[in-house]
RONU-547762 format. One record per residue (C-alpha): residue in one letter; x, y, z. Coordinates in steps of 0.02 Angstrom, whole numbers, padded with zeros to 5 digits, always signed. Layout:
BEGIN
AXYZ ...
***
This chain:
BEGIN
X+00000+00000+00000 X+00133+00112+00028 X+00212+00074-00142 X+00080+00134-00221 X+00030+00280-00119 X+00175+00361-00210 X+00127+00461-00335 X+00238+00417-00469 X+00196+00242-00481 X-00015+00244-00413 X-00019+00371-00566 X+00080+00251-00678 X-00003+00091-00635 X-00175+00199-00656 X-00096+00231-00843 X-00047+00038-00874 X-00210-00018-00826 X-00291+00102-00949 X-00181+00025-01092 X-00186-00162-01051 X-00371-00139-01050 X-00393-00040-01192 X-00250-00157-01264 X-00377-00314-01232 X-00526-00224-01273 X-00433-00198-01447 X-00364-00362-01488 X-00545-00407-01451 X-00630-00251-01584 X-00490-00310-01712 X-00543-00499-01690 X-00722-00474-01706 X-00656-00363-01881 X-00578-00493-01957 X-00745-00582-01907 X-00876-00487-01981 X-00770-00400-02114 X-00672-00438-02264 X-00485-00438-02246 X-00477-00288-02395 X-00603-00178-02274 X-00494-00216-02128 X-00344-00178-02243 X-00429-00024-02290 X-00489+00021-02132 X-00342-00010-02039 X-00263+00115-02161 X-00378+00264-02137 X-00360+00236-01943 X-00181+00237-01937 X-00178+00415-02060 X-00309+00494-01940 X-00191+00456-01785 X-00038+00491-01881 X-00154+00685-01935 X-00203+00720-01752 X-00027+00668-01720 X+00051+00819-01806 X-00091+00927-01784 X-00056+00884-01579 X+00101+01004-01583 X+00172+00904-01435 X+00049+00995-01359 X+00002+00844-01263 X+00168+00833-01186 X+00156+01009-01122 X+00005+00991-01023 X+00090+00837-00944 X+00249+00968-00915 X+00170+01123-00875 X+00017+01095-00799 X+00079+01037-00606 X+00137+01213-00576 X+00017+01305-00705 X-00083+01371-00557 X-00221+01484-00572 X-00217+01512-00788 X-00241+01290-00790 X-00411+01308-00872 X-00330+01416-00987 X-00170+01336-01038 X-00310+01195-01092 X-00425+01261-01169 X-00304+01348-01283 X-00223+01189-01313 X-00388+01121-01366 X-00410+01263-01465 X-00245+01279-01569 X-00248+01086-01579 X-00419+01052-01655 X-00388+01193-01765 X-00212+01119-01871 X-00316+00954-01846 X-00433+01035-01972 X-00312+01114-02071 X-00190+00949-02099 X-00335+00839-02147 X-00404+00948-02282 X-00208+00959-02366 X-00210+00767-02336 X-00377+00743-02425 X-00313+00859-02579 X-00173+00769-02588 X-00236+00563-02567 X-00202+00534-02723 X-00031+00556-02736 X+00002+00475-02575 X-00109+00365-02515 X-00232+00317-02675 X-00309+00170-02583 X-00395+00294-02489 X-00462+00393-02600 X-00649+00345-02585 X-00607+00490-02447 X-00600+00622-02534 X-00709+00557-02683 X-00861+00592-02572 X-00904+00765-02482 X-00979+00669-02321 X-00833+00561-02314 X-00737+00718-02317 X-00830+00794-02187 X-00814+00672-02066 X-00641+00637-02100 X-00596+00815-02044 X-00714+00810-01905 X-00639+00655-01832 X-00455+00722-01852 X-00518+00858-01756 X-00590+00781-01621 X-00461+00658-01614 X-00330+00796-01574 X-00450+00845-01416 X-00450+00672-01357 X-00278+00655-01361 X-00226+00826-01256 X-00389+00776-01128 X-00256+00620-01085 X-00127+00721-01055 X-00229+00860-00957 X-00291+00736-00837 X-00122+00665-00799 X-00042+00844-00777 X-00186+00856-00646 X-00110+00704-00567 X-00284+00638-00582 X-00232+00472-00711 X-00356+00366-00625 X-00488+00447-00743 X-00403+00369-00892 X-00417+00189-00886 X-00612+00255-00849 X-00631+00343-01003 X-00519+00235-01107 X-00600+00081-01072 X-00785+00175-01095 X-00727+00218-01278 X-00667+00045-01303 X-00816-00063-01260 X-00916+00059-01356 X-00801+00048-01535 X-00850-00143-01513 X-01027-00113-01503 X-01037-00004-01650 X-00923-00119-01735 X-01037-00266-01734 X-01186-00157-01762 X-01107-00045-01923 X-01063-00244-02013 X-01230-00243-02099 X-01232-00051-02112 X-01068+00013-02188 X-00965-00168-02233 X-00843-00055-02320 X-00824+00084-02181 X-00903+00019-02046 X-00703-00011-01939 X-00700+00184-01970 X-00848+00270-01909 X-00850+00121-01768 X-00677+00203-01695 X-00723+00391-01734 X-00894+00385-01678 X-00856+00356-01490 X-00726+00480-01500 X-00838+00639-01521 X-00965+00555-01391 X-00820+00549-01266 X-00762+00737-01270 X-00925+00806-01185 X-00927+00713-00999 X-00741+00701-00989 X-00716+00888-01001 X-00842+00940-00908 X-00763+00840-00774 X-00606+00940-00811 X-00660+01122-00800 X-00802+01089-00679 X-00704+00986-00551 X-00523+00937-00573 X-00455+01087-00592 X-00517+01168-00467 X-00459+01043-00367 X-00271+01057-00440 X-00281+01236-00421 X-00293+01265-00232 X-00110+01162-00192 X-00019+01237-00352 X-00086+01436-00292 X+00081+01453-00197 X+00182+01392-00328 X+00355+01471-00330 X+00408+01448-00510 X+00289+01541-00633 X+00246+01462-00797 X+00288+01568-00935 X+00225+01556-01103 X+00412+01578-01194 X+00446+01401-01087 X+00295+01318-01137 X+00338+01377-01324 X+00525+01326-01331 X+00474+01160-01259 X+00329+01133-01366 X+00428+01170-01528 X+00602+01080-01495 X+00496+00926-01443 X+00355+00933-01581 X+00522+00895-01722 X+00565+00755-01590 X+00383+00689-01612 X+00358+00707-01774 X+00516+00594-01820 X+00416+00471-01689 X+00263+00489-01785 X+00374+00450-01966 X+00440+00283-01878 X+00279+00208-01813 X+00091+00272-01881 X+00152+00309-02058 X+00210+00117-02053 X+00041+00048-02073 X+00020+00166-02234 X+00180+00122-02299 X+00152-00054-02306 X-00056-00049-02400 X+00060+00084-02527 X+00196-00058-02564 X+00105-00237-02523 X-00097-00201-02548 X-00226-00186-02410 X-00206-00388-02374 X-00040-00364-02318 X-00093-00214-02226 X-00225-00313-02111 X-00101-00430-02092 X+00033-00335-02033 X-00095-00184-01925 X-00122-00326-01781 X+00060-00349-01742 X+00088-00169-01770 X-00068-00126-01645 X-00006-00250-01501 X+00178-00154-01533 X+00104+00010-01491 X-00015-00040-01346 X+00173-00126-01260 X+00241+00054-01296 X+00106+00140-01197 X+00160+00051-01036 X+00331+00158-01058 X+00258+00290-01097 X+00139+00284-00941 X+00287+00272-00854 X+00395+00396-00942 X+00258+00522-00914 X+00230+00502-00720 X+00385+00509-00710 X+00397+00677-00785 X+00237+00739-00673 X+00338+00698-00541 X+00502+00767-00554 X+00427+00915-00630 X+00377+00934-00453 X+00538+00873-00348 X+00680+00867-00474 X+00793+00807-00333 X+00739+00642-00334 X+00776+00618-00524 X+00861+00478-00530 X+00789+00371-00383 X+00635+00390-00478 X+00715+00345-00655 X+00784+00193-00594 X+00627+00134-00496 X+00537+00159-00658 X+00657+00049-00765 X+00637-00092-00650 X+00459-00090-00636 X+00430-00058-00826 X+00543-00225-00832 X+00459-00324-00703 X+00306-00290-00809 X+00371-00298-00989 X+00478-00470-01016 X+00346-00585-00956 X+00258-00516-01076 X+00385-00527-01224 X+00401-00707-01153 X+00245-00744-01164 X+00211-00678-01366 X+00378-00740-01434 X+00321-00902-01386 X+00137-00903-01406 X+00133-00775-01576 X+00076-00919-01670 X-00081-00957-01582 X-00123-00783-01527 X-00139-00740-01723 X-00228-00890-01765 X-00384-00832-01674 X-00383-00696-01817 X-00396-00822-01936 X-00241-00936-02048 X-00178-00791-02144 X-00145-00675-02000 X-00055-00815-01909 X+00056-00879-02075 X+00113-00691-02130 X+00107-00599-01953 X+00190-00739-01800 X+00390-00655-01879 X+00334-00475-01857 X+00253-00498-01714 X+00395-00601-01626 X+00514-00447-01706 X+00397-00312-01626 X+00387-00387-01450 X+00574-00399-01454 X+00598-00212-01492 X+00492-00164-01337 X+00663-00215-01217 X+00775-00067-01313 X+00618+00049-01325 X+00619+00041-01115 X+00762+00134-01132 X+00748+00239-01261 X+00556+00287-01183 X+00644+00320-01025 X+00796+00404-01080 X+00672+00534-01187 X+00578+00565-01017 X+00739+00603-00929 X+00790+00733-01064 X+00592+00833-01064 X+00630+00851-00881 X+00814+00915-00891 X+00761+01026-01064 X+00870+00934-01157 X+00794+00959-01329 X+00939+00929-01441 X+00949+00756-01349 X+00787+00731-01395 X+00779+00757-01576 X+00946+00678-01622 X+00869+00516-01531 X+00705+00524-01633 X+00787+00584-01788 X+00909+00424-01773 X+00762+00293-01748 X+00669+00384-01890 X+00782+00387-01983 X+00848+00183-01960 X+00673+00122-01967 X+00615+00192-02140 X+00757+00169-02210 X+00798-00009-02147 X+00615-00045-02198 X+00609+00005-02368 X+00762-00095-02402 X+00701-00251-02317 X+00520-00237-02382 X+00558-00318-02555 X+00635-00460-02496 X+00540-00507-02337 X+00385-00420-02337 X+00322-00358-02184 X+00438-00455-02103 X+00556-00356-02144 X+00475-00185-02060 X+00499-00307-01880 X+00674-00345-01922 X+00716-00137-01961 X+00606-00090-01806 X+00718-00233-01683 X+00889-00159-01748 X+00853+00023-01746 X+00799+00014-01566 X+00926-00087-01516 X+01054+00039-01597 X+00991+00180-01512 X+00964+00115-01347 X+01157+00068-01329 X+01205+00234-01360 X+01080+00300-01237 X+01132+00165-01127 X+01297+00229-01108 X+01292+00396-01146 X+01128+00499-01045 X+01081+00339-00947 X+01247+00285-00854 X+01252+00432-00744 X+01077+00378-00689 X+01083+00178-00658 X+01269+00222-00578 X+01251+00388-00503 X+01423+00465-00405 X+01325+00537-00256 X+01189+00434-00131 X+01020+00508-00187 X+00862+00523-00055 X+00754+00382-00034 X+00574+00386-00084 X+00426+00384+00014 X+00251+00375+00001 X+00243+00560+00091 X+00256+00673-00069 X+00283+00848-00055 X+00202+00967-00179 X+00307+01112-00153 X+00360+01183-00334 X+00568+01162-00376 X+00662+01310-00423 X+00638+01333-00609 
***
């Protein structure tokens, strides 16, 4: 109990629970797709998902990140900072989706039913707009330090994409995947933010009024931009993947290859959990940096390799409940993937560390080196082993970078030259010096 009254892990393990149920809850949706739909719509489908995420991506501006940042010592302008997030976010959203839907024919034609028809249109630039509010309204909740709303929400949105999914089969065979997993986001925005204005931050607000280190916006906008080129080169490496494979191998190999892909990213949200309590945290006692850091390694660990145990060996069958062909062209990839989560613990971690310390540079040359590695290690290794090959470029480019972190940024942390304090379950919430 008093493990997890600390706040850096009860707001992490609130974050993990939200993606291993949301992670179930979607191996389930996908299941029940290749079920009730043809393995071009989920090809298709699976497509168009992965450009809306990869849209509210960019149109996010990192601006999730800076609520996670910014917000424990944002003080009285909270409600503010997000609804001007919200604002500016939903509003690129918009704009990014329109210059993707001029342009679908030159790079993505397979999804050019899109732009062919005006209500297609519509609601394609609705959803990337709504999507970008969903996204920051994660990361506003766990600068509030109130994560336990999450896994709530998450799983909510979840159970409800599978209803609509089974019920839109009959309806929309062809799009039904789509409006199943944009519906439920637009329905979500409503409760969840009134929650926000009306209750949590009011409740942030009264601890955080005798903050001694000011936000200012010139912070908030040298953070926002040096990170946003990190996260964009994070955006190039993983949610432009799906995309790149229906352009090169057809929208079989695409369904094929979005499960593996989909169970890759869910594993990656445990780090990231972690990464980001951890950077709640020391953004509100920096002193206990690394104690915290290496605490958040082992856990992520203790967590992690069972679970890269347990799909290395059992890829086979898990992909067999999708049906033959997901099990015969997927079990390499997905063995590949599961690997690749090991290195990613560090690198996750290590890009944590740097947000808190302001290292930017550190940040972008690590993102920039993994986007760069993966894309090109994939189109070399696409021709001659498929979408194995994506697996096999994903596995060495993590592994590459994570050495160098490894020794480089991480070493002073695992192996630190002075005796740090201990951690306790009693957290103070007195603001560091800027």
């Amino acid at each position: 109990m008093a493990h997890v009254r600390i706040p850096l892990f009860r707001n992490a393990y609130a974050l993990m629970f939200s993606s291993m149920t949301t992670s179930a809850l979607g191996l389930l949706y996908w299941l029940l797709a290749a079920r009730y739909y043809s393995t071009e719509a989920v090809g298709i489908n699976s497509a168009a998902i992965a450009a809306l995420m990869f849209l509210s991506g960019v149109a996010g501006l990192y601006l999730d990140g800076a609520l996670v940042r910014f917000i424990p010592r944002a003080g009285p302008v909270t409600g503010r900072f997000i609804a001007y997030a919200y604002a500016i976010s939903a509003g690129v959203g918009a704009l990014v989706s329109v210059v993707f839907l001029i342009g679908l024919g030159l790079w993505s034609p397979a999804l050019a039913m899109f732009s062919a028809n005006p209500w297609l249109s519509v609601g394609f630039i609705l959803a990337t707009a709504t999507s970008c509010v969903f996204v920051l309204q994660d990361g506003a909740l766990i600068g509030l330090r109130q994560a336990m709303w999450v896994p709530i929400e998450n799983t909510i949105f979840s159970a409800v994409k599978i209803v609509l999914l089974i019920a839109f089969a009959s309806i929309f065979p062809q799009l039904g995947l789509f409006a199943s997993w944009t519906i439920p986001v637009v329905v979500s925005l409503v409760p969840v933010n009134i929650l926000i204005f009306k209750r949590l931050i009011q409740v942030h607000q009264k601890p955080a009024e005798d903050a001694d280190a000011p936000m200012l916006t010139s912070q908030i906008i040298t953070y926002v931009a040096g990170n946003y080129l990190g996260y964009l080169f994070f955006l190039a490496y993983t949610r432009l993947l799906p995309l790149i494979v229906i352009q090169t191998l057809g929208s079989n190999a695409s369904a094929y290859f979005f499960l593996p892909w989909i169970i890759l990213t869910s594993l990656q949200l445990v780090t990231i959990n972690m990464s980001q309590s951890l950077i709640v945290e020391a953004a509100l006692d920096q002193t206990k940096l690394g104690i915290y850091a290496r605490h958040a390694l082992a856990h992520m660990a203790r967590l992690l390799v069972p679970v890269v145990v347990v799909l290395m060996l059992g890829a086979p069958l898990i992909l067999r409940v999708f049906g033959k062909g997901y099990a015969a062209d997927g079990t390499a990839v997905l063995r590949l993937f599961a690997l690749a989560v090991l290195p990613n613990m560090v690198c996750v971690l290590s890009l944590g560390l740097a947000r808190i310390q302001r290292r930017i540079g550190r940040i972008i040359l690590a993102q920039g080196a993994l986007a760069g590695l993966v894309l090109s290690l994939s189109y070399a290794l696409i021709p001659r082993y498929g979408i194995t090959g994506i697996g096999w470029a994903f596995l060495i480019s993590q592994c590459v970078v994570a050495a160098i972190l490894l020794v480089t940024q991480f070493r002073p942390i695992l192996w630190p030259a002075h005796r740090e304090p201990a951690m306790h379950p009693a957290h103070s919430d007195r603001m560091p010096d800027a």
